[in-house]
Structure formats: C-alpha cells, structure tokens
N, CA, C and O of each residue as an XYZ file, in Angstrom:
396
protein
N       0.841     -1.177      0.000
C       0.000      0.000      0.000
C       0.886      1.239      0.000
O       2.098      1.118      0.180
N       0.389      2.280     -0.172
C       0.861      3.408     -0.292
C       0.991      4.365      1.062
O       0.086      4.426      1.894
N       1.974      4.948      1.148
C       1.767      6.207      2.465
C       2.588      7.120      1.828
O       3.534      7.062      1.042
N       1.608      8.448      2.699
C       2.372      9.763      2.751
C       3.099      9.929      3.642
O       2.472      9.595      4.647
N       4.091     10.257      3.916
C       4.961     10.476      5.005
C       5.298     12.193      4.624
O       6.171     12.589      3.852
N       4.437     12.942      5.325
C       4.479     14.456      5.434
C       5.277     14.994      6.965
O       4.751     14.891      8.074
N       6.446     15.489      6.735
C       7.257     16.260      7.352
C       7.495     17.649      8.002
O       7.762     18.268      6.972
N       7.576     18.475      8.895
C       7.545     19.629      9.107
C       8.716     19.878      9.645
O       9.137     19.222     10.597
N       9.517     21.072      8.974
C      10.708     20.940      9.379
C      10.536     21.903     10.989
O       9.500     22.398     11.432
N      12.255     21.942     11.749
C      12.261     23.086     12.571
C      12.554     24.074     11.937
O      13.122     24.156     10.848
N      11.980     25.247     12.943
C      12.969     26.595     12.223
C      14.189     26.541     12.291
O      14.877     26.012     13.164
N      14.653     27.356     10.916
C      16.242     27.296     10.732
C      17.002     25.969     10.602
O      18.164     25.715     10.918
N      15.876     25.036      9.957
C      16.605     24.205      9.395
C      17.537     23.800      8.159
O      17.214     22.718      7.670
N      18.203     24.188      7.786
C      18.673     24.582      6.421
C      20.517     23.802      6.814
O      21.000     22.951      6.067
N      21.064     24.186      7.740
C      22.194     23.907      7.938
C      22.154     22.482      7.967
O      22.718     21.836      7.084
N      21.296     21.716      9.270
C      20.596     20.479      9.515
C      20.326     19.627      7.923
O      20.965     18.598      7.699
N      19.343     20.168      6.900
C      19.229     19.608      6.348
C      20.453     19.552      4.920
O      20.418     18.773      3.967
N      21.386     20.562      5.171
C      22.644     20.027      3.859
C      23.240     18.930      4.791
O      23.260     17.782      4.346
N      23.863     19.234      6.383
C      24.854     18.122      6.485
C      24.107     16.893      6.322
O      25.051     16.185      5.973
N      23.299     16.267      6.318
C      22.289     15.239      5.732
C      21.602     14.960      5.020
O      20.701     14.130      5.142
N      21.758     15.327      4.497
C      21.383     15.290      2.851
C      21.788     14.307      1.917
O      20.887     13.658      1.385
N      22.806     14.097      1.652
C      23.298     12.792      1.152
C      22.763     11.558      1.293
O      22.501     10.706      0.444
N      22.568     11.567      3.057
C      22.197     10.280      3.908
C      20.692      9.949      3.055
O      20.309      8.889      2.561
N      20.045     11.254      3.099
C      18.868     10.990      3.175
C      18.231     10.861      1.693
O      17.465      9.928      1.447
N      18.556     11.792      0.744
C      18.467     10.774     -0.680
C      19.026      9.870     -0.784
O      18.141      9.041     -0.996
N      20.415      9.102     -0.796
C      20.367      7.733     -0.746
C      19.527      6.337     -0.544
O      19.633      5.291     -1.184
N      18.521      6.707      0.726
C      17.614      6.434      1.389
C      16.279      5.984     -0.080
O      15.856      4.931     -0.559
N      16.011      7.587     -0.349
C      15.153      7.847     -1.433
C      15.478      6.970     -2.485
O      14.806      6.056     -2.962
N      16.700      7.410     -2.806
C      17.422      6.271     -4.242
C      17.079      4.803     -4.179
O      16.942      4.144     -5.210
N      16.939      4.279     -2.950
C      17.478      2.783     -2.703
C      16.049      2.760     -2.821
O      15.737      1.719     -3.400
N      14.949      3.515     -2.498
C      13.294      3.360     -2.675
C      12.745      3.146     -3.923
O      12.017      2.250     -4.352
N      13.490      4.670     -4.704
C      13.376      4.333     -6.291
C      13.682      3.221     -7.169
O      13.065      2.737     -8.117
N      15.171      2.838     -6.431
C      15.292      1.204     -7.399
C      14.440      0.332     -7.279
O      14.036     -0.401     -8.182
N      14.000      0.339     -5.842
C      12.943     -1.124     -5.609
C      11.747     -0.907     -6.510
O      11.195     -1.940     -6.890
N      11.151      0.460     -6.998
C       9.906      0.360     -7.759
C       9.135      0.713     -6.811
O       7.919      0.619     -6.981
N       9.673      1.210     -5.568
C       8.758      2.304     -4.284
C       7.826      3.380     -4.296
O       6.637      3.595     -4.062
N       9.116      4.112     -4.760
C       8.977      5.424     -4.703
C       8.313      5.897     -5.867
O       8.590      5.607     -7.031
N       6.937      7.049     -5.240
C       5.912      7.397     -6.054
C       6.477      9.106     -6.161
O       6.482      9.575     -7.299
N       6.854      9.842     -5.232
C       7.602     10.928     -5.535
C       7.820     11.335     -4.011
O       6.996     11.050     -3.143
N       9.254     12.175     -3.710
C       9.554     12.767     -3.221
C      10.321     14.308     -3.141
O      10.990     14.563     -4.142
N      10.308     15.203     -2.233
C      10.580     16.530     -2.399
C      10.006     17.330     -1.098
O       9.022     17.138     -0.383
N      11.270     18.526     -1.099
C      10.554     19.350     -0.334
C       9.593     20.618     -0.194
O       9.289     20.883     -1.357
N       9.002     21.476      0.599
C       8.368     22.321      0.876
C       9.257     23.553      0.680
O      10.023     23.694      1.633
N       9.382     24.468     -0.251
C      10.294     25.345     -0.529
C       9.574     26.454      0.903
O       8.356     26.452      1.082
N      10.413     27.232      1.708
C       9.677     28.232      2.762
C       9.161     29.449      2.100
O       8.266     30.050      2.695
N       9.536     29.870      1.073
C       9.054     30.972      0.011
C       8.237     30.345     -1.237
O       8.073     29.126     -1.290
N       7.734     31.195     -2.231
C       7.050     30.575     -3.266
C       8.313     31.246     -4.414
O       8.460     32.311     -5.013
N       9.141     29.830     -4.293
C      10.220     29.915     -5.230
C      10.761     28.677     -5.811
O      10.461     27.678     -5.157
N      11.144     28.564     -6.372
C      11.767     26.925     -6.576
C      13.372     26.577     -5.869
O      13.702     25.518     -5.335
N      14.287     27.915     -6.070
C      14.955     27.680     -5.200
C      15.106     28.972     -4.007
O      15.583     30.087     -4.219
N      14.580     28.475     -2.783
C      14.248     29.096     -1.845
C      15.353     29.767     -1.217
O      15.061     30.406     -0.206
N      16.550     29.768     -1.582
C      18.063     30.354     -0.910
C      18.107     30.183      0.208
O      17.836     29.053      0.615
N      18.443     31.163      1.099
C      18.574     31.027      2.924
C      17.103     31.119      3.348
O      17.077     31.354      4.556
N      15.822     31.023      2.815
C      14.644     30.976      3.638
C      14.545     29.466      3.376
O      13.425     29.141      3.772
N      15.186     28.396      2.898
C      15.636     27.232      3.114
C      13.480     26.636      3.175
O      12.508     27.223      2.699
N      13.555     25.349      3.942
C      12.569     24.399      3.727
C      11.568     24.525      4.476
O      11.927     25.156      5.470
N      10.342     24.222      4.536
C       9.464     24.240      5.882
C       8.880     22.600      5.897
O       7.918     22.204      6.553
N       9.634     21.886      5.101
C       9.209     20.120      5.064
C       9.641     19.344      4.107
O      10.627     19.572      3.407
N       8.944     18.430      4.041
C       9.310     17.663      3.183
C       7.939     16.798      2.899
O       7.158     17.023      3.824
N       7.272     15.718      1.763
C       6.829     14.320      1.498
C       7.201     13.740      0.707
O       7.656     14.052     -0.394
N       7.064     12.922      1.132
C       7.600     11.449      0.550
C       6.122     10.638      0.334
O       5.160     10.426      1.072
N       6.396     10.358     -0.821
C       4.723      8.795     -1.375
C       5.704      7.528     -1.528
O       6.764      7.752     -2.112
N       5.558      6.736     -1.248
C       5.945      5.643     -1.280
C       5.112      3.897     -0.930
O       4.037      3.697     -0.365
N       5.612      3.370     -1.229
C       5.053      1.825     -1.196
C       5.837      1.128      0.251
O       7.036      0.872      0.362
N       5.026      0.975      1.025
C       5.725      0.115      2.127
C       4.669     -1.219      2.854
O       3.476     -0.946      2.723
N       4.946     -2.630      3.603
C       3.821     -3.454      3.089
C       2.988     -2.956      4.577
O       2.010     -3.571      5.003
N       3.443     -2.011      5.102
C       2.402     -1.779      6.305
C       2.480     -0.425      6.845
O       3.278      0.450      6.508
N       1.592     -0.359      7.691
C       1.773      1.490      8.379
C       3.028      1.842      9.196
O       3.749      2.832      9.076
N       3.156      0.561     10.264
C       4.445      0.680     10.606
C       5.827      0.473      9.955
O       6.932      0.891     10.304
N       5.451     -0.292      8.908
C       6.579     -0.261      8.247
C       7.215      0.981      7.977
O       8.397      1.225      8.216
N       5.985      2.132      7.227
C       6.318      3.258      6.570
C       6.712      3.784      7.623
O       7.595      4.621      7.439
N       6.279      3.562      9.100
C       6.665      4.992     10.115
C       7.805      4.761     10.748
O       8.382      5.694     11.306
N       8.426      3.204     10.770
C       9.671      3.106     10.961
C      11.041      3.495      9.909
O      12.265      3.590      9.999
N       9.957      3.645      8.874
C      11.053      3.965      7.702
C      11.116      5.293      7.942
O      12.285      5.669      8.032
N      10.259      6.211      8.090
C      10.091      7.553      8.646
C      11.393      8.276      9.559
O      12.281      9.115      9.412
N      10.895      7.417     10.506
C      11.733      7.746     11.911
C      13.510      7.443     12.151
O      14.272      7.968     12.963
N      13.840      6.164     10.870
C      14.589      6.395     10.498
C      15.430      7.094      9.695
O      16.540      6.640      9.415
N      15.098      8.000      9.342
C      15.401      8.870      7.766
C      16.423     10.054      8.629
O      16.317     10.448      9.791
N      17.457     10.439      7.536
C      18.748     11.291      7.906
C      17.974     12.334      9.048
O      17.974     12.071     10.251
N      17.480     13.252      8.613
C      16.353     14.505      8.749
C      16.042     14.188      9.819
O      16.532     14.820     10.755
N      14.997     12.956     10.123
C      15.032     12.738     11.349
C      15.487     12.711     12.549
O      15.188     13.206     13.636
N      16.565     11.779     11.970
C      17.876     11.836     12.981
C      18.547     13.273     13.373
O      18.692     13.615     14.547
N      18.884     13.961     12.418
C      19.403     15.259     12.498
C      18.719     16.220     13.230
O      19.254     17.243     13.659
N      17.289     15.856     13.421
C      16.931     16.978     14.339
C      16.243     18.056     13.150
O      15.940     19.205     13.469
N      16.084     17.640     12.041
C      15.567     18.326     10.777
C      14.114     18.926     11.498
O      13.794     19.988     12.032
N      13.452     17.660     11.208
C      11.945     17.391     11.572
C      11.834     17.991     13.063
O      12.616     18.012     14.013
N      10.305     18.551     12.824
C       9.879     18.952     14.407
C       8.617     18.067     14.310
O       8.236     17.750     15.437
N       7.766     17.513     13.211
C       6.916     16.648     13.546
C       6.587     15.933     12.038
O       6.512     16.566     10.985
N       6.465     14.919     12.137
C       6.097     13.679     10.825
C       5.141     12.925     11.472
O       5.054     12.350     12.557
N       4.077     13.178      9.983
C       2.694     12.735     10.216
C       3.246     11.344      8.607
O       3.890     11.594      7.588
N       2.491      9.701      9.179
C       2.881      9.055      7.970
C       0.971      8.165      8.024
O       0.321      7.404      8.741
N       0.876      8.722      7.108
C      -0.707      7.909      6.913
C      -0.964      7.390      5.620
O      -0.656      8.001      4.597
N      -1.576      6.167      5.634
C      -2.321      5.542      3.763
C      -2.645      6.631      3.059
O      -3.172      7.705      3.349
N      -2.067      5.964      1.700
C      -2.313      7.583      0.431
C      -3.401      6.372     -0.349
O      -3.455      5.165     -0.113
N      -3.926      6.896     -0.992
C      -4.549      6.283     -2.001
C      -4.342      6.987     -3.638
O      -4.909      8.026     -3.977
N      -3.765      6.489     -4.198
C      -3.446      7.509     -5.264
C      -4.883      7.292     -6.574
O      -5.320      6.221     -6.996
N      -5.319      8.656     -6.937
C      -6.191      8.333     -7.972
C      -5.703      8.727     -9.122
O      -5.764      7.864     -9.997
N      -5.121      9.990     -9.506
C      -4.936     10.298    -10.533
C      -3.300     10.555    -10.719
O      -2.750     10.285     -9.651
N      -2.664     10.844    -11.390
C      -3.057     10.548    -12.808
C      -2.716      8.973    -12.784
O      -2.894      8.287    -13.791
C-alpha cells in the first residue's frame, strides 16, 4: 500500500538539512530502485523553486511500504530525522487516484 509520510521541518533548518542530505536521498534512491517510490521533495519556505537562505518548511515522501508501521519506521529512520531536521512527521495511507 501506499503512504504519505508528510514532514515539518524546525525553524532554521537549512544547515541540519545540507549536512544530511546525502544520507537521506540515498535512502530515497534505494526506494526508487525497488519500484517504491511514487515521488519525493521538499516544501520550498518561500514561493520559489529555489528558496536560498529561507531554506525548507518540510518535506513528502509517497511511497510503497507493506504496512503502516513499516512506513513509520522507515520515517523515523530517515537522515532529517535523525538530524533533528523534523519537528513533527505525520505518515498515513495515500490512495493515489490520478493521474
């Protein structure tokens, strides 16, 4: 099944999320090979594409995982997480309709 795993970063996360960054697409990558990953990306904090120093206010992730906990352990493990990125991650069933 599918989950959203929707992210909220802390303030002034921007430093937090380069030194981990690597960690944490890798993560993504290894999702994409399996045939997982439905899309991921973040929440730009401005209405820009690249947001400069007003940096992120989140992140989601869609993905395929075979249970809820699965997805929220995959969650809780993620770079961001660890780093102290995140101030709160919500991971619930997506149902995708379109396209």
């Amino acid at each position: 099944m599918l989950y959203a795993i929707l992210s909220e970063d802390v303030k002034n996360s921007l430093d937090k999320r380069q030194s981990a960054r690597p960690d944490h697409l890798a993560r993504l990558e290894k999702l994409r090979e399996e045939g997982r990953l439905v899309l991921a990306g973040p929440h730009p904090a401005v209405d820009a594409d690249d947001p400069g120093d007003a940096g992120f206010s989140g992140s989601l992730v869609i993905a395929e995982f075979d249970s809820l906990d699965d997805a929220r352990a995959w969650a809780d493990a993620d770079p961001y997480a660890i780093a102290g990125v995140y101030a709160r991650v919500t991971v619930k069933p997506f149902k995708k309709v379109l396209p």
